[in-house]
C-alpha positions in Angstrom: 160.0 -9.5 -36.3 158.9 -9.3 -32.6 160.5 -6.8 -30.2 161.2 -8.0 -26.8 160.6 -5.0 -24.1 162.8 -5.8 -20.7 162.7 -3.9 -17.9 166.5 -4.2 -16.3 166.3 -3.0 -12.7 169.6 -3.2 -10.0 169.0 -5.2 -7.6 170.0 -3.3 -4.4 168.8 0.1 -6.4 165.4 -0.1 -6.5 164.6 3.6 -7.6 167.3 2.8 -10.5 166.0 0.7 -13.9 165.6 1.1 -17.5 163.4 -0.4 -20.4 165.2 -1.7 -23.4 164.0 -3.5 -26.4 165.5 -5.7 -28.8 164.7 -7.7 -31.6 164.0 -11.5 -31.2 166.6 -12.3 -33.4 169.7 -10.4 -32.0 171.7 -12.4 -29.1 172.6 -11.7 -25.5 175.6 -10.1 -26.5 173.8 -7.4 -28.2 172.1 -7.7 -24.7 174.7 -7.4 -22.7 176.1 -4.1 -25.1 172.9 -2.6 -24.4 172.6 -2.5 -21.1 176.3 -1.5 -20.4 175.4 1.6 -22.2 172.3 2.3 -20.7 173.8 2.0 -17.2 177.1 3.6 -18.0 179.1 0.8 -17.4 182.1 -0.5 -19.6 182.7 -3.7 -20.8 186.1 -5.2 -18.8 184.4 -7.6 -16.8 182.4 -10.5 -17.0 178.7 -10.9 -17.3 176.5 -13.2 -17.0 172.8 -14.1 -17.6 170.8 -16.8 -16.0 167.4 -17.7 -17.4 164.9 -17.6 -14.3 161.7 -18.9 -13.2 159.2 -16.7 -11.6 160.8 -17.1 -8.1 164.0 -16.1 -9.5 165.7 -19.8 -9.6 168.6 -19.6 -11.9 168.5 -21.7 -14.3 170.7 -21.6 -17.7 173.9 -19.9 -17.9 174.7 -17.9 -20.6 178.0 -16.0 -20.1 181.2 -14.0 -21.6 183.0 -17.0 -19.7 182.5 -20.4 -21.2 185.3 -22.4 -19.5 182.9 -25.2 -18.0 180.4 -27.4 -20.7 177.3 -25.1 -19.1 177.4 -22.0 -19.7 176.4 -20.8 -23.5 178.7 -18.1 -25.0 176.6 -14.7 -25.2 176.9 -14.3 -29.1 176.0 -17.5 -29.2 172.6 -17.2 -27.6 170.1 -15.8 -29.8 166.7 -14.0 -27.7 164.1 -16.1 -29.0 165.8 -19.3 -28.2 165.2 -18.3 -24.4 162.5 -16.4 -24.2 159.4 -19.0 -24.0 157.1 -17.3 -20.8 155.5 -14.0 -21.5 156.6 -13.1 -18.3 159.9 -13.9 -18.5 162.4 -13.3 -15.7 166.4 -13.2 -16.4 169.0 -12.6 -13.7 172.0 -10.5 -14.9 175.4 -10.4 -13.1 178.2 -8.1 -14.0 182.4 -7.6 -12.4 181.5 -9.8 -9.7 184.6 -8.7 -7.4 182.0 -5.7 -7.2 178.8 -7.3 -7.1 176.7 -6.0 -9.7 173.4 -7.5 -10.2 169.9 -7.0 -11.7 166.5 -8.3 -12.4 165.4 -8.4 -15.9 161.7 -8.8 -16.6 160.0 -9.1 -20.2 157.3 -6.9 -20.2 155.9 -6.5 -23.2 156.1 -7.8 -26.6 155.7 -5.9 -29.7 154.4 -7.5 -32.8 156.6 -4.6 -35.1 159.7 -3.4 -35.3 160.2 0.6 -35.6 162.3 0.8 -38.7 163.3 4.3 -37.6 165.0 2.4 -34.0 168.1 0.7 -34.1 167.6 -2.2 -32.0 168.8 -3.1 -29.2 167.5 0.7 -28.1 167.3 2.2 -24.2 163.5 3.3 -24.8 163.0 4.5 -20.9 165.5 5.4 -18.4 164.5 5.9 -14.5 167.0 7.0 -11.8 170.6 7.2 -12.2 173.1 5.0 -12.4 175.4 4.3 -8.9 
């Protein structure tokens, strides 16, 4: 099973990221519960992820909302279904009557899982949270 490395950085923080992999076949959900608890944040609000281009165009929606025929439900949405550039960039918003937003970059790609990690895992933390 491959193990997807993302670096999640805010996007008006930028002395503030993390590093968090997880396994190509969890979803976005397990995603999104990652990165809450990496930041510190809790999980009231909506999120959602687009999947980007390298210019940042959003592209896909996959989101705790799914009232239009769009967006994809976040457990719904499994990693390696939307992760197809080696590179690949996802923009991640979060409580938008505050404005949270982040960059999300893939970079790396592990070939083996740790079987003493329980995926998704915070592997690097830089910077604290806001």
């Amino acid at each position: 099973m491959a193990i997807y490395r993302f670096k999640v950085s805010f996007e008006n923080y930028d002395d503030v990221w993390r590093e968090i992999d997880i396994r190509s076949d969890q979803t976005f959900e397990d995603f999104f519960y990652a990165i809450q608890q990496s930041i510190g944040f809790d999980n009231k609000h909506d999120a959602s992820f687009y999947i980007s281009n390298d210019q940042w165009k959003l592209g896909q929606k996959i989101s705790t909302v799914t009232d239009n025929k769009n967006a994809i439900a976040l457990k719904d949405a499994v990693m390696h279904d939307w992760v197809n550039d080696p590179h690949q960039k996802i923009y991640y918003t979060y409580d938008s009557k505050n404005d949270w937003s982040f960059y999300i970059e893939l970079v790396r790609i592990l070939m083996k899982e740790d079987i003493t990690v329980s995926y998704p895992a915070c592997v690097k933390v830089y910077g604290d949270s806001p």
